[in-house]
Backbone as ProteinMPNN parsed JSONL, in Angstrom:
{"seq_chain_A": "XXXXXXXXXXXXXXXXXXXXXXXXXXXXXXXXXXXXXXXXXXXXXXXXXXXXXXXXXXXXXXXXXXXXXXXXXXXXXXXXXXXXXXXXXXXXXXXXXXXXXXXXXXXX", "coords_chain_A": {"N_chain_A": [[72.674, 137.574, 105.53], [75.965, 137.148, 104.278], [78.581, 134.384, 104.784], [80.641, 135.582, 104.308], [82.305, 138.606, 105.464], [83.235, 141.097, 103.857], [85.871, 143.033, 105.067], [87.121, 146.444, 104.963], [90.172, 147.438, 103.312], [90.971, 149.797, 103.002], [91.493, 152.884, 105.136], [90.014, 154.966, 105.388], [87.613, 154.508, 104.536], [86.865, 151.782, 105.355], [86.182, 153.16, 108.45], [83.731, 154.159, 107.78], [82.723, 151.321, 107.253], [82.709, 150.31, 110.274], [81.065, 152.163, 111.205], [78.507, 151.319, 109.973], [78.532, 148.375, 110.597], [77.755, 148.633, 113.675], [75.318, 149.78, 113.377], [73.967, 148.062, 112.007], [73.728, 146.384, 114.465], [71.423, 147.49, 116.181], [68.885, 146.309, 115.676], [69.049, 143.52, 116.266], [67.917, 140.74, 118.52], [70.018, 141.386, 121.424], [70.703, 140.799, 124.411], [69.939, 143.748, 127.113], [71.895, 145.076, 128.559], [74.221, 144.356, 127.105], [73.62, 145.519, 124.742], [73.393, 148.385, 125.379], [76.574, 149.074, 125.475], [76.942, 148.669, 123.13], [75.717, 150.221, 121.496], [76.112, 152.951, 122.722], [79.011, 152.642, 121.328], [78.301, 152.437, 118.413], [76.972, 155.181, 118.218], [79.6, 156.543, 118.781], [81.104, 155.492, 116.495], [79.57, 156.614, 114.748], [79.955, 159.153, 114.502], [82.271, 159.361, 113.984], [82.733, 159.183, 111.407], [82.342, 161.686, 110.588], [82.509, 164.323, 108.195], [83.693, 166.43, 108.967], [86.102, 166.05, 110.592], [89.133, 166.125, 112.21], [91.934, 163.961, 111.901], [93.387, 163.293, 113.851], [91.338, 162.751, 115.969], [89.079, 161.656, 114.671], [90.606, 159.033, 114.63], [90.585, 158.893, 117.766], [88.04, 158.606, 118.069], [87.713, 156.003, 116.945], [89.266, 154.712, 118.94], [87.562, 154.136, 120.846], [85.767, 153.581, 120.453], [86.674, 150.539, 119.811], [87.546, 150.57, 122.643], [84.805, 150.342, 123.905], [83.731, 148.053, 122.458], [85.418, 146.338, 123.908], [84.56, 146.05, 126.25], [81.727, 145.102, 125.816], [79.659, 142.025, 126.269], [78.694, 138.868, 125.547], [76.641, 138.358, 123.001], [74.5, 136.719, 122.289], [73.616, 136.265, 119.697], [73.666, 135.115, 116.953], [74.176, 136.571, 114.066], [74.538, 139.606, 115.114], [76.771, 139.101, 116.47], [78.543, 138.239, 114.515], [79.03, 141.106, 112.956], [80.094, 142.404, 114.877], [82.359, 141.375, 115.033], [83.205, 142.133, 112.721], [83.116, 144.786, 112.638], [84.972, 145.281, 114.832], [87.395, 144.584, 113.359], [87.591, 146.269, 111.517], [88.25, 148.507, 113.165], [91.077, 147.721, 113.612], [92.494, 147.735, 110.794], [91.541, 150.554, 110.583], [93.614, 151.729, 112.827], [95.823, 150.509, 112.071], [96.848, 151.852, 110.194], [98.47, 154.735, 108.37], [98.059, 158.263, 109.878], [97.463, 159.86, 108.018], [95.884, 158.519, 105.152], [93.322, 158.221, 106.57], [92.095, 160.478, 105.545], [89.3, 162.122, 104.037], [89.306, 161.95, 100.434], [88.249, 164.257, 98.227], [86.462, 164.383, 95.473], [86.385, 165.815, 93.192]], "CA_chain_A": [[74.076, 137.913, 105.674], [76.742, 135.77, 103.98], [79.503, 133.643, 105.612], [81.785, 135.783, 104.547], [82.347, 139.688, 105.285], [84.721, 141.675, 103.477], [86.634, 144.173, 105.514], [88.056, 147.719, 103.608], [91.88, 147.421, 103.671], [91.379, 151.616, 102.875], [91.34, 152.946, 106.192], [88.051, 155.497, 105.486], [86.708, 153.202, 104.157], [86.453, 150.789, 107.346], [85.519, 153.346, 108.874], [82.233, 153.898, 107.127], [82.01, 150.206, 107.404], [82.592, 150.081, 111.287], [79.684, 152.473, 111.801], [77.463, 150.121, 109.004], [78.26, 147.127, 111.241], [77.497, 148.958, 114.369], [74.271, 150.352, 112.812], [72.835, 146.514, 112.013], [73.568, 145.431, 115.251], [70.491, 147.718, 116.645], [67.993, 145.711, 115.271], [68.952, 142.357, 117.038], [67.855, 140.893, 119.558], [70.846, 141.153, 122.348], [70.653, 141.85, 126.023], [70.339, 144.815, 126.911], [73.683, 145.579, 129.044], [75.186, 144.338, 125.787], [72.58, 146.546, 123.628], [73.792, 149.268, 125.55], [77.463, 149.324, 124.824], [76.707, 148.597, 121.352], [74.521, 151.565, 121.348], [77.468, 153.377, 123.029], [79.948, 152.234, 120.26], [77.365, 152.97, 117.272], [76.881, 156.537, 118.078], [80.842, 156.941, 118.52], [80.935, 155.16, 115.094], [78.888, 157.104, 113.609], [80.425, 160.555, 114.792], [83.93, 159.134, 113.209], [82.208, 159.121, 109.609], [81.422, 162.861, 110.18], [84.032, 164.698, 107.429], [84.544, 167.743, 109.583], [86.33, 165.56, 111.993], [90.493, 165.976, 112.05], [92.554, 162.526, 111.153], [93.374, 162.776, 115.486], [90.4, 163.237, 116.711], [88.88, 160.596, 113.948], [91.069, 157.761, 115.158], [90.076, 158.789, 118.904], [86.819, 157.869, 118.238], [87.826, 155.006, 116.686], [89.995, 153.715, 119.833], [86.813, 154.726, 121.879], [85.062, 152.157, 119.679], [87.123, 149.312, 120.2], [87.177, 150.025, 123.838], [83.561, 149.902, 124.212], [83.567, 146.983, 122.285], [85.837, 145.036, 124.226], [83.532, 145.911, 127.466], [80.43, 144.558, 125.639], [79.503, 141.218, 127.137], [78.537, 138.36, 124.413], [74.711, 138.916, 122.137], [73.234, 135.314, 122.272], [73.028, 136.045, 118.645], [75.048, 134.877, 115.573], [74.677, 137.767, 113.391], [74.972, 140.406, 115.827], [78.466, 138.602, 116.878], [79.19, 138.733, 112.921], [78.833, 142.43, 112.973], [80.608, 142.809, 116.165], [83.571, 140.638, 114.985], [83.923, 142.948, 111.778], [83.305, 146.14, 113.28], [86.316, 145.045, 115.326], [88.705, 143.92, 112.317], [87.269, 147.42, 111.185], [89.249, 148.885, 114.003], [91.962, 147.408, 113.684], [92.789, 148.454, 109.868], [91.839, 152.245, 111.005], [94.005, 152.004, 113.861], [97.346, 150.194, 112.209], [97.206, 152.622, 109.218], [99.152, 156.023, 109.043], [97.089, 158.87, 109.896], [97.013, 160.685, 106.583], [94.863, 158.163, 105.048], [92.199, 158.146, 107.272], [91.166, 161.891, 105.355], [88.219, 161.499, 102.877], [89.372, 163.194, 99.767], [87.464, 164.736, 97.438], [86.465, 163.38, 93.777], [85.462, 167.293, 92.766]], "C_chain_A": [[74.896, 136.713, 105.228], [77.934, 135.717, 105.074], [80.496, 134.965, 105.88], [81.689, 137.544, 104.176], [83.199, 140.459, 105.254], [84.769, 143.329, 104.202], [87.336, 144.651, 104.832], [89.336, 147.397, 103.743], [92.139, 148.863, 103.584], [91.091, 152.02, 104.257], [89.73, 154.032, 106.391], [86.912, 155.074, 104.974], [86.065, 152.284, 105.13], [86.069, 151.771, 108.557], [84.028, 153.733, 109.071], [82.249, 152.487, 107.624], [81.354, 149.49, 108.676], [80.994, 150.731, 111.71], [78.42, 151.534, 111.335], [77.351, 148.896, 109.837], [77.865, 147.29, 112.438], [76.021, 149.242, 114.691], [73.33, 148.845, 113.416], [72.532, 146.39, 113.386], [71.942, 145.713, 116.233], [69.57, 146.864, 116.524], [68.046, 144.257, 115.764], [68.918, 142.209, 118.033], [69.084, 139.983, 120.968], [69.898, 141.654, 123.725], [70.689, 143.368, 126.015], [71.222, 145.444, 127.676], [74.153, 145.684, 127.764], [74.396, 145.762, 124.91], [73.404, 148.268, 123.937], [75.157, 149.975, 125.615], [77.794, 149.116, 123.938], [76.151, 150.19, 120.842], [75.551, 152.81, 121.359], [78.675, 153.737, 121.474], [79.244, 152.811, 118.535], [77.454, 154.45, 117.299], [78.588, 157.314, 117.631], [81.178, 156.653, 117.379], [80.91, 156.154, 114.241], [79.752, 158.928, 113.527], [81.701, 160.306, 113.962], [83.792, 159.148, 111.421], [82.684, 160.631, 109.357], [83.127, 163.224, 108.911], [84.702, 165.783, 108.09], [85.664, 167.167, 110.764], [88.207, 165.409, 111.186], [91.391, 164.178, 112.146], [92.742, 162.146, 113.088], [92.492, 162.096, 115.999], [89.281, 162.092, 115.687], [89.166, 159.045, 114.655], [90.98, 157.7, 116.655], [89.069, 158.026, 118.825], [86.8, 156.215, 117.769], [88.578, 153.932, 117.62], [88.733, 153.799, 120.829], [85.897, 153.559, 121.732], [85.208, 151.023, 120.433], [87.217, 149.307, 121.406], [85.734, 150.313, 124.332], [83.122, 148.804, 123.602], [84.135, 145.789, 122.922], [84.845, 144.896, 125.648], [82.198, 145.077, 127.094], [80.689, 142.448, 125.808], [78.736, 140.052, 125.087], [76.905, 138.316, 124.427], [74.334, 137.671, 122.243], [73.012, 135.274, 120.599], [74.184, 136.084, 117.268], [75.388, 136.315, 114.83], [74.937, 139.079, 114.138], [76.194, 140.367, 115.821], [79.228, 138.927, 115.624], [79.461, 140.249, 113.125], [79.591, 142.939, 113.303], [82.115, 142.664, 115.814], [84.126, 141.529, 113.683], [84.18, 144.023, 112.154], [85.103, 146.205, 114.257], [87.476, 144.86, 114.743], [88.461, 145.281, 111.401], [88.351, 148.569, 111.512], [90.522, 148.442, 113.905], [92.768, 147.585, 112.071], [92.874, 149.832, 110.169], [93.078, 152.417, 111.785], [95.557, 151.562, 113.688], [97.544, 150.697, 110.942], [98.087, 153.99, 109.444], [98.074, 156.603, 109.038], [96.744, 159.738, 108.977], [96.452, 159.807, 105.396], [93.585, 157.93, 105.271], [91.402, 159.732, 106.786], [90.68, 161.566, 103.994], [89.194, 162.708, 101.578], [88.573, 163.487, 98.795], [87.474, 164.232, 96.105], [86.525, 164.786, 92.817], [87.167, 167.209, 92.094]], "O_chain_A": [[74.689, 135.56, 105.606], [78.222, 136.564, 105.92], [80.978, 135.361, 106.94], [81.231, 137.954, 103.109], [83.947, 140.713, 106.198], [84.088, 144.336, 104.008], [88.129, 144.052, 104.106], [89.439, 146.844, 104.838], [93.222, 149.316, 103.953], [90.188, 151.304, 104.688], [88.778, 153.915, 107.162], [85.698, 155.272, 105.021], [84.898, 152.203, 105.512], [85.666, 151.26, 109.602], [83.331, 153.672, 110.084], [81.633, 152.433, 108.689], [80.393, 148.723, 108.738], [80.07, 150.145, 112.274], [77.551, 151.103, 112.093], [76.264, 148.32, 109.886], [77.437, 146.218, 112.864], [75.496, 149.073, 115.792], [72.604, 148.565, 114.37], [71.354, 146.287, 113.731], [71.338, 144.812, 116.814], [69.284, 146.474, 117.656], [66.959, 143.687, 115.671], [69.497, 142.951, 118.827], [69.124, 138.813, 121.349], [68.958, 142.416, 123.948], [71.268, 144.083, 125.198], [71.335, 146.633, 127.381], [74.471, 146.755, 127.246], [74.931, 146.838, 124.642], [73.828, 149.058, 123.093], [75.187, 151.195, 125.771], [78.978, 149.287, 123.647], [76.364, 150.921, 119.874], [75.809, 153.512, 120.382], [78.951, 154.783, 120.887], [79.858, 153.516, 117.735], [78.04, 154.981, 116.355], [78.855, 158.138, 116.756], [81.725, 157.625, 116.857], [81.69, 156.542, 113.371], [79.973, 159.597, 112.518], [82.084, 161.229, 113.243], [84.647, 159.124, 110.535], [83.259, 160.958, 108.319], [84.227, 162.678, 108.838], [85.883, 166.096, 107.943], [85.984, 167.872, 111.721], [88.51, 164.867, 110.123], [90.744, 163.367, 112.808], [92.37, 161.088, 113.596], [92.674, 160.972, 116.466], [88.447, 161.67, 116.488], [88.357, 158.209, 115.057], [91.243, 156.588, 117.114], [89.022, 156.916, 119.356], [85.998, 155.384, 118.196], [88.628, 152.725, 117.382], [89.099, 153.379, 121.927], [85.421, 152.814, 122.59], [84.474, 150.535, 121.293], [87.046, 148.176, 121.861], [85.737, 150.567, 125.537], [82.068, 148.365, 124.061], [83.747, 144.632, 122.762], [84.448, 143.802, 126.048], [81.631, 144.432, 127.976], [81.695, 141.814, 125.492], [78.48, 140.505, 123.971], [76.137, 138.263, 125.388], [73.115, 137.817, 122.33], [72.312, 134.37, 120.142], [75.092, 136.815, 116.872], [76.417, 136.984, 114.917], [75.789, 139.737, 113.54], [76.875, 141.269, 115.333], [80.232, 139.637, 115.56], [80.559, 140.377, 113.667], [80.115, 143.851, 112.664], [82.974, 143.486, 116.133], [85.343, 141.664, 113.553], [85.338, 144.438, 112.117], [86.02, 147.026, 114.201], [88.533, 144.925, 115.37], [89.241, 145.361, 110.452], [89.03, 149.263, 110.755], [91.217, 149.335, 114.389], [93.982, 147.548, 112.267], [93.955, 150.418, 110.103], [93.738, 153.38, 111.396], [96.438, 151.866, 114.492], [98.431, 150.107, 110.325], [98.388, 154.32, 110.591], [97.083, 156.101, 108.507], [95.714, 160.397, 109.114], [96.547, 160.468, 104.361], [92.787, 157.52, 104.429], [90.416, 160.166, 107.382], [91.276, 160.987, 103.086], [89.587, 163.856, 101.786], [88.026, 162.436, 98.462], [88.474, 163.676, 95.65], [86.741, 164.614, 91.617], [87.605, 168.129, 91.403]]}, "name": "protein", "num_of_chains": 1, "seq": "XXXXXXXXXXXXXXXXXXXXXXXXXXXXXXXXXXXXXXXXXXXXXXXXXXXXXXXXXXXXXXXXXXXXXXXXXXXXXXXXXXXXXXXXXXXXXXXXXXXXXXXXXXXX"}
């Protein structure tokens, strides 16, 4: 992982990325309190990708995120924390965008 990790400035964009940084963090080794509102946060993640999901009901999951991330307790582990710290700057693009960007549109 390099120093430096670029966060989307597109808002569905970051959110693909939030679940991607959510994803990694499985694989390190945190506590597992922490593990488990990571785990938490990942699944909600991942549900915010889906496309059937309305621009509301999208950015729910995405405030659902960030507050299960602020409950999680600190990983003992650098890159985890990396992850953690984007996934969070993730949120925070989704969340200070309007809500009619946050809909995927089609290339077709």
């Amino acid at each position: 992982m390099t120093d430096e990790i670029d966060i989307p400035t597109e808002p569905r964009a970051a959110v693909d990325a939030l679940a991607t940084h959510l994803t990694a963090t499985a694989d390190r080794p945190v506590p597992p309190a922490t593990n488990r509102w990571l785990g938490e946060a990942e699944a909600v993640a991942r549900d915010a990708t889906s496309d059937d999901l309305d621009t509301q009901t999208r950015r729910k999951r995405v405030r659902q995120v960030a507050t299960l991330l602020e409950s999680a307790d600190e990983t003992g582990d650098v890159v985890a924390d990396r992850h953690i710290e984007a996934a969070i700057e993730c949120c925070q693009v989704i969340l200070s965008t309007s809500q009619s960007r946050l809909v995927r549109t089609s290339a077709c």
